[in-house]
C-alpha positions in Angstrom: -101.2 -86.8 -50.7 -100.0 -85.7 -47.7 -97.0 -82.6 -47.8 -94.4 -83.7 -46.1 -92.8 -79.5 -46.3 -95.5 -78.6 -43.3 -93.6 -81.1 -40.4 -90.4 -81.1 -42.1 -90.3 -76.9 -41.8 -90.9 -77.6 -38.0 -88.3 -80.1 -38.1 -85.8 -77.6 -39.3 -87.7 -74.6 -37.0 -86.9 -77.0 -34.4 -83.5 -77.5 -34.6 -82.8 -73.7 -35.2 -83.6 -73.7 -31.9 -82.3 -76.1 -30.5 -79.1 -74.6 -32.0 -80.0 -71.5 -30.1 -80.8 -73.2 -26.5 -76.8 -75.3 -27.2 -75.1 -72.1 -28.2 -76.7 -70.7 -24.9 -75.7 -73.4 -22.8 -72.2 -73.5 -24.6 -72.0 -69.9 -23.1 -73.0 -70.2 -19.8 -69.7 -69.1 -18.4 -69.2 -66.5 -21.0 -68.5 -63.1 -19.7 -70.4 -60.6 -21.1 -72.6 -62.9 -23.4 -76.5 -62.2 -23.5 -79.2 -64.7 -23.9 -80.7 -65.4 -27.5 -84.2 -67.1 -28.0 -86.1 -67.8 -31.1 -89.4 -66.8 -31.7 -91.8 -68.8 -34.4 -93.5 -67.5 -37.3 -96.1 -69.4 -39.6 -95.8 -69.8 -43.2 -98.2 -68.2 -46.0 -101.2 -70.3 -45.7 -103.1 -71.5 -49.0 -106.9 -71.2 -49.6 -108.6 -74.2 -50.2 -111.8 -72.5 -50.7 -114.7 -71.0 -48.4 -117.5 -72.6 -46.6 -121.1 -72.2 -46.9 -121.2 -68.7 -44.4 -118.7 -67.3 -47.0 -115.5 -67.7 -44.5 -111.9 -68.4 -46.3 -111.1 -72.1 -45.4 -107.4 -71.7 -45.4 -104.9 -74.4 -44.7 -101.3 -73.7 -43.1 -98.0 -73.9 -44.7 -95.7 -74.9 -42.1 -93.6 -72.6 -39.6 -89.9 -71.1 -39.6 -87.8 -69.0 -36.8 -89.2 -65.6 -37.8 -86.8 -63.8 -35.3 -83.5 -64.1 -32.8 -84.4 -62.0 -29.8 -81.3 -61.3 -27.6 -81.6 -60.4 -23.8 -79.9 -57.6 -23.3 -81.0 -57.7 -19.2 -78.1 -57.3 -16.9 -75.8 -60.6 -16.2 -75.0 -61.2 -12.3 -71.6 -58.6 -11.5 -68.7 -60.5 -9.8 -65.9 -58.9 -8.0 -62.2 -60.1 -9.5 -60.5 -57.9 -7.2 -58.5 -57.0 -10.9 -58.5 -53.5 -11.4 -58.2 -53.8 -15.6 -61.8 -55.3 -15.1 -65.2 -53.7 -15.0 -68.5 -54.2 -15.3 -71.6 -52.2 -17.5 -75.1 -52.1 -14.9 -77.7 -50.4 -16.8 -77.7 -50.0 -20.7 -74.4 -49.3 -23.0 -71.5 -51.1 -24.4 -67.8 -50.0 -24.2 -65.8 -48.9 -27.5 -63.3 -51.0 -28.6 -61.1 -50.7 -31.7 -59.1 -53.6 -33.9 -55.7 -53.2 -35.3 -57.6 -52.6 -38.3 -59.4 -49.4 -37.0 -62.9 -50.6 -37.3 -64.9 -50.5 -34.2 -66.9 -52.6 -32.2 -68.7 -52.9 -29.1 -68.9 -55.0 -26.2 -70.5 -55.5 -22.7 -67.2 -57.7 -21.9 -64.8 -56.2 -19.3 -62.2 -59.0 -18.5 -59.6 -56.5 -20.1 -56.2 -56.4 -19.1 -53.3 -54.2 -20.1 -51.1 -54.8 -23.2 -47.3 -54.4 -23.5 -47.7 -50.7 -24.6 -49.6 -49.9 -21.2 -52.8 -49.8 -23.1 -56.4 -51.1 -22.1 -57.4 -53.9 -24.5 -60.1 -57.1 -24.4 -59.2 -60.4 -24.4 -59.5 -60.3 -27.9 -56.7 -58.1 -28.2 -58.8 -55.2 -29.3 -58.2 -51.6 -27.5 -60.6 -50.0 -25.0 -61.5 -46.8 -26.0 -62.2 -43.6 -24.0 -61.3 -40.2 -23.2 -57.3 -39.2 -21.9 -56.6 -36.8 -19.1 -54.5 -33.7 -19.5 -53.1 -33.0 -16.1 -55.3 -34.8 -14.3 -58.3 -33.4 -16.5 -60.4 -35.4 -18.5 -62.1 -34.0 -21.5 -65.1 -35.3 -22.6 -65.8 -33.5 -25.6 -61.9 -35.3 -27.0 -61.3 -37.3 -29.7 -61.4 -41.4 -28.3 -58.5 -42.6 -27.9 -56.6 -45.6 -26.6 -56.9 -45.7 -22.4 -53.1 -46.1 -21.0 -53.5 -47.5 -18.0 -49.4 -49.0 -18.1 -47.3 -48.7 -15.1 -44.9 -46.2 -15.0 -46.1 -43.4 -16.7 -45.0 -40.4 -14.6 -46.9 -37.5 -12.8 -44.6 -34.2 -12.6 -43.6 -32.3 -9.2 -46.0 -29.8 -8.3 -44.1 -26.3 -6.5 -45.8 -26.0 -2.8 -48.1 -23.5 -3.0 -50.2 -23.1 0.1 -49.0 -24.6 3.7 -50.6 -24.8 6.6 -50.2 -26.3 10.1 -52.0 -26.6 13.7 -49.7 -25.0 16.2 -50.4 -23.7 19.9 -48.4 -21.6 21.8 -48.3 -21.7 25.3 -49.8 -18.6 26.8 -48.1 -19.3 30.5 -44.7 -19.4 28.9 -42.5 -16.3 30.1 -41.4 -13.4 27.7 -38.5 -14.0 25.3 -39.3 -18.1 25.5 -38.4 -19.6 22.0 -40.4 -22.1 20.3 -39.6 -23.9 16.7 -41.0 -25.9 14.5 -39.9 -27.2 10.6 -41.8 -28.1 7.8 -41.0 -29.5 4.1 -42.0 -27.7 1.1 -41.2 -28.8 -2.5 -40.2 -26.7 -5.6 -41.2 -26.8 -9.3 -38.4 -29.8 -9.3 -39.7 -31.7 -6.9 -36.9 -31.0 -4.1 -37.6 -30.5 -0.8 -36.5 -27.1 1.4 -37.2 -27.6 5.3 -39.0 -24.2 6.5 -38.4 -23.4 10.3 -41.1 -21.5 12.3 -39.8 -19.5 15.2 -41.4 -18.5 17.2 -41.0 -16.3 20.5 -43.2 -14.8 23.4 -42.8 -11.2 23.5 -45.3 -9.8 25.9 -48.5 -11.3 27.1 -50.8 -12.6 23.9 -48.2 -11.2 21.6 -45.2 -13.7 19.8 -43.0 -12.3 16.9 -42.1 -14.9 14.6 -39.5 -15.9 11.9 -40.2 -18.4 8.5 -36.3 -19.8 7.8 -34.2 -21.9 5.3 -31.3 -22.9 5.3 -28.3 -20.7 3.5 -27.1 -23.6 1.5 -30.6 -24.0 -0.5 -29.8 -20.5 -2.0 -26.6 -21.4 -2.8 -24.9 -19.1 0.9 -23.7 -19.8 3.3 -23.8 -18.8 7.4 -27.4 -17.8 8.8 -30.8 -18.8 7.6 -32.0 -16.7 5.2 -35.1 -15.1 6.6 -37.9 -15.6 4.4 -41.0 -13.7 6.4 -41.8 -12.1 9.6 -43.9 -10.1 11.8 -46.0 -10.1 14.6 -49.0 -12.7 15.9 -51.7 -10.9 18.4 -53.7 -13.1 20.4 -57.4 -12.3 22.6 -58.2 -13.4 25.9 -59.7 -16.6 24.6 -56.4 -17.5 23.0 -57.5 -16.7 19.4 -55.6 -15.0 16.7 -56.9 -11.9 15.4 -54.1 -10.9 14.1 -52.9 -11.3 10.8 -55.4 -12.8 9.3 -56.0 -15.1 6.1 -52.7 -16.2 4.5 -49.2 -14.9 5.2 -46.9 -14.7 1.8 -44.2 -17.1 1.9 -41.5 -16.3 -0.7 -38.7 -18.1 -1.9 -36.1 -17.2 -4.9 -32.6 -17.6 -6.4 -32.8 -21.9 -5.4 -29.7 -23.3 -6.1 -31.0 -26.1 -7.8 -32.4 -23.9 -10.5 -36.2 -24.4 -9.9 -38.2 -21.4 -10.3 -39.1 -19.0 -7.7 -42.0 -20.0 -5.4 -44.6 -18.2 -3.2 -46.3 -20.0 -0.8 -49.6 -18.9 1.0 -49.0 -20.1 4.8 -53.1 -20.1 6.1 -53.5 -19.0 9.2 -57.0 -20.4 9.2 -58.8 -23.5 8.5 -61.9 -23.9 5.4 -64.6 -22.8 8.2 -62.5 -19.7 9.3 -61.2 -21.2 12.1 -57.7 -20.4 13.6 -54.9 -22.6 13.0 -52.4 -20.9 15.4 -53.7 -20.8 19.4 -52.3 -20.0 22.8 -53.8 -21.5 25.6 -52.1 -22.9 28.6 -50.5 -26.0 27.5 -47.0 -26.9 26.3 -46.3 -25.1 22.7 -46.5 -27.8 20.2 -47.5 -28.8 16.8 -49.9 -31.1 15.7 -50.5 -31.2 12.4 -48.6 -29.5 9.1 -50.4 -29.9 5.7 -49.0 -28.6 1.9 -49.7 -29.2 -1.2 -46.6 -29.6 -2.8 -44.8 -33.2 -4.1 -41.6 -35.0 -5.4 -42.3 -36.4 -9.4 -44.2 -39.9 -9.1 -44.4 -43.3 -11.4 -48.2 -44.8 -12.0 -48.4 -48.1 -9.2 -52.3 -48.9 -9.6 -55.1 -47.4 -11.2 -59.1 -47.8 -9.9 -62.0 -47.6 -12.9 -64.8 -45.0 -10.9 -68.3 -45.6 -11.1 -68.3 -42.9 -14.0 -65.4 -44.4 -15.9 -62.8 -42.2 -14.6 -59.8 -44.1 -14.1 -58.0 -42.7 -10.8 -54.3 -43.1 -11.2 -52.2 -43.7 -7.6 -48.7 -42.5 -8.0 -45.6 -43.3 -6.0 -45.5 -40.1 -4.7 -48.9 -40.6 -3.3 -50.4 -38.5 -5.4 -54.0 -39.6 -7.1 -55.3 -38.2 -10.3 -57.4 -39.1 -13.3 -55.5 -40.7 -16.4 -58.8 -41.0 -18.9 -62.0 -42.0 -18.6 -64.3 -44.9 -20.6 -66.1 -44.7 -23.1 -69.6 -45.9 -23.5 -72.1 -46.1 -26.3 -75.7 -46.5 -26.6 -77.9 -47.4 -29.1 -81.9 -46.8 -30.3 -82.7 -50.3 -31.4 -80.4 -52.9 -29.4 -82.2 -56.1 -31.2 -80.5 -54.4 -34.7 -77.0 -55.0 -33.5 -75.2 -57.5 -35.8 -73.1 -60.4 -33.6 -69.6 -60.3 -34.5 -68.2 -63.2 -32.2 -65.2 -62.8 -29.7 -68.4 -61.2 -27.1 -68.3 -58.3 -30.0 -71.3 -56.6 -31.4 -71.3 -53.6 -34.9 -73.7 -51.4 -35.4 -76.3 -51.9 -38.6 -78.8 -49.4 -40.1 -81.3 -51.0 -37.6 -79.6 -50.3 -34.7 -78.9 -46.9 -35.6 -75.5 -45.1 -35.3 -73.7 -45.6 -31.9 -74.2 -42.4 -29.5 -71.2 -41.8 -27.1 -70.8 -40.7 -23.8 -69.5 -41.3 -20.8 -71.2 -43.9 -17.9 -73.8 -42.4 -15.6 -75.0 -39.9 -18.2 -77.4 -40.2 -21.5 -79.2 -43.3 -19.9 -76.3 -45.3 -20.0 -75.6 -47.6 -17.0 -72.8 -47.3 -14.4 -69.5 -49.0 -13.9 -68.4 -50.9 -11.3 -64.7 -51.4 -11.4 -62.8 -54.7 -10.5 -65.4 -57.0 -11.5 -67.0 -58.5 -14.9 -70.6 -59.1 -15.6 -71.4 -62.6 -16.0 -73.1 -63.8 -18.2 -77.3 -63.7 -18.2 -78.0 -67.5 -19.8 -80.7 -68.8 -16.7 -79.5 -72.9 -16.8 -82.8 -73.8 -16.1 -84.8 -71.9 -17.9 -82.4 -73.1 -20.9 -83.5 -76.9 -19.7 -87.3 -76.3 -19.7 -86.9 -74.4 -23.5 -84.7 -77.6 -24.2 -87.3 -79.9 -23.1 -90.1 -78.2 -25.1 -88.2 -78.0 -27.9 -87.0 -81.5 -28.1 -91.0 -82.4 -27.4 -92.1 -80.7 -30.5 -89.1 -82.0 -32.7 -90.5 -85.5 -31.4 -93.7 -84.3 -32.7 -93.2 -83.2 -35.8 -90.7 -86.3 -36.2 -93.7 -88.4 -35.5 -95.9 -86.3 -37.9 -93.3 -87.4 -40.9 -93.7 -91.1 -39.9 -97.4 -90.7 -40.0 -97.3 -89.1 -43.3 -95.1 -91.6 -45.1 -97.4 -94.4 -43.7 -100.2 -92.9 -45.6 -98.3 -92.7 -48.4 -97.0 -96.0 -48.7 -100.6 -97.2 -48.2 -101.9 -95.0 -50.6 -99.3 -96.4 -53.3 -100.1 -99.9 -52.3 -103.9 -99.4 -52.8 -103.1 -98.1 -56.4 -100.2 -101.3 -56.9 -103.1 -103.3 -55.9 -104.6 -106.0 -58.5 -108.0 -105.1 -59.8 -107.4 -100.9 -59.6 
């Protein structure tokens, strides 16, 4: 008789995967999500004997889905222009963690950012990484939820070195005056307007003066004369002297903030004068410090590394963490726990954490989201073979319960 288990384990092979193609199809517009395939085993075959050379005649059991392979090849990136977004190129998964505390991983990075200014998936889960300590992220940390929130604040920083591109003009006549102000900020954030005067006093020779006003040291009357001295110039209209920095100090604010001492730089990085006197009006062209008012966080940008760059009101840009991102030795033995998450298993082997760009793992390309990797035709030629071998095996049933019923008849039949 014939057994009917050999095409009806194909028929149930067969719509395993036909489940698999569907639930591919289903997800063709799921970010994140990685193509699964079945691959085909054959059952324990049964010995019917051997033949007359001695070889095992052996007769086939039927066939089941031995395995679920996923694809873990890189999905198409697409820009969102949303800067909670990003997207994994190269290997890794980011950290996320429920309210539960049990972690999972994910390729999906259509996050946003929760009431509590935190990084979470669209699940709701948190993104995990590593936080910035004034402006400093720490790899080696404990992870942590990403805050990402607007409004988190970035203190005033005192003014510490200054700087600007001045030129004095070497035809003026001795005793011409020449002034110019700056703004500087203090450990509160408020800003003091420095003037620099300056005045010819003999051929390639100025003196000048570094002011405030009275009323920021709570006097009144003059400026209170914060440094001064003497600038030398060559033939070529070069300083050569002084050199380096000149020692700005300021104390006794009246707003309380702490006593500063600022560096003014007479020369640029490359050791090139800032100050000149050549023949053309005196004038200043550029002033730089490095000084600023407190700011609130406006935007944020994810880096190629992970590092999220926070921009401040106070135009001020610095990092505020950095992402998470974990590998694994054996990808295939992650277990699929819906919602675009994955857990670890004993055959993937424990997750290993680090940050993007480093350890193998991919890099991270901010504002968009990886799409997903499902190939809509390829998915339509596995359907079509599929549904062909269904058919088949379908057929192969009908066959077999012909042969029975025939067989039956020929027993029912008078004279046997």
């Amino acid at each position: 008789m014939p057994s009917f288990s050999i095409p009806l384990s194909g028929l149930a092979a067969s719509s395993e995967a036909l489940n698999i193609i569907s639930n591919n199809l289903a997800n063709l517009n799921t970010i994140g999500f990685k193509d699964q395939s079945a691959n085909f085993q054959d059952l324990f075959y049964q010995s019917v004997g051997s033949d007359g050379a001695g070889d095992p005649m052996q007769v086939g059991a039927g066939t089941a889905v031995g395995s679920v392979a996923t694809n873990f090849t890189d999905g198409s990136v697409q820009n969102t222009g949303v800067s909670s977004n990003v997207a994994i190129t190269g290997s890794g998964f980011f950290v996320t963690e429920q309210a539960n505390g049990s972690v999972e991983y994910t390729r999906a990075g259509d996050f946003t950012v929760n009431s509590a200014g935190q990084l979470v998936t669209s699940g709701g889960q948190t993104v995990m990484g590593y936080p910035a300590v004034d402006g400093v992220v720490h790899p080696g940390a404990t992870l942590s939820p990403l805050l990402v929130g607007q409004g988190q604040s970035n203190p005033p920083n005192a003014t510490t070195t200054m700087q600007q591109q001045t030129n004095l003009n070497a035809a003026a006549t001795v005793g011409t005056p020449y002034s110019t102000t700056q703004a500087v900020y203090d450990s509160l954030g408020e800003s003091h307007v420095l003037t620099f005067n300056y005045t010819m006093s003999a051929a390639n020779t100025w003196t000048y003066q570094v002011t405030m006003p009275a009323a920021d040291t709570g006097g009144t009357g003059a400026p209170t004369v914060l440094a001064s001295g003497t600038l030398n110039f060559d033939s070529n209209g070069n300083l050569t002297s002084p050199t380096g920095t000149v020692p700005v100090s300021i104390s006794g604010l009246a707003d309380g903030a702490a006593n500063m001492s600022a560096a003014w730089s007479l020369t640029d990085p490359s050791g090139n004068s800032l100050l000149t006197q050549v023949a053309s009006p005196s004038t200043t062209t550029a002033t730089n410090q490095n000084g600023f008012v407190s700011g609130t966080l406006q935007n944020f940008t994810i880096m190629q590394d992970g590092t999220i760059q926070g921009e401040y009101s106070n135009g001020q840009t610095q990092a505020i963490g950095q992402l998470a991102i974990a590998s694994f030795a054996n990808n295939q033995g992650l277990q699929l726990a819906g919602g675009n998450g994955y857990q670890s298993t004993l055959a993937s082997g424990a997750a290993v954490i680090g940050t993007a760009d480093s350890g193998g793992r991919g890099s991270l390309t901010g504002g968009s989201v990886e799409l997903s990797n499902v190939d809509i035709s390829t998915e339509f030629t596995n359907l079509i073979v599929v549904q062909r071998a269904f058919e088949a095996d379908s057929r192969v049933v009908t066959t077999f319960d012909s042969v029975s019923s025939q067989t039956l008849n020929l027993q029912a039949s008078p004279g046997n």
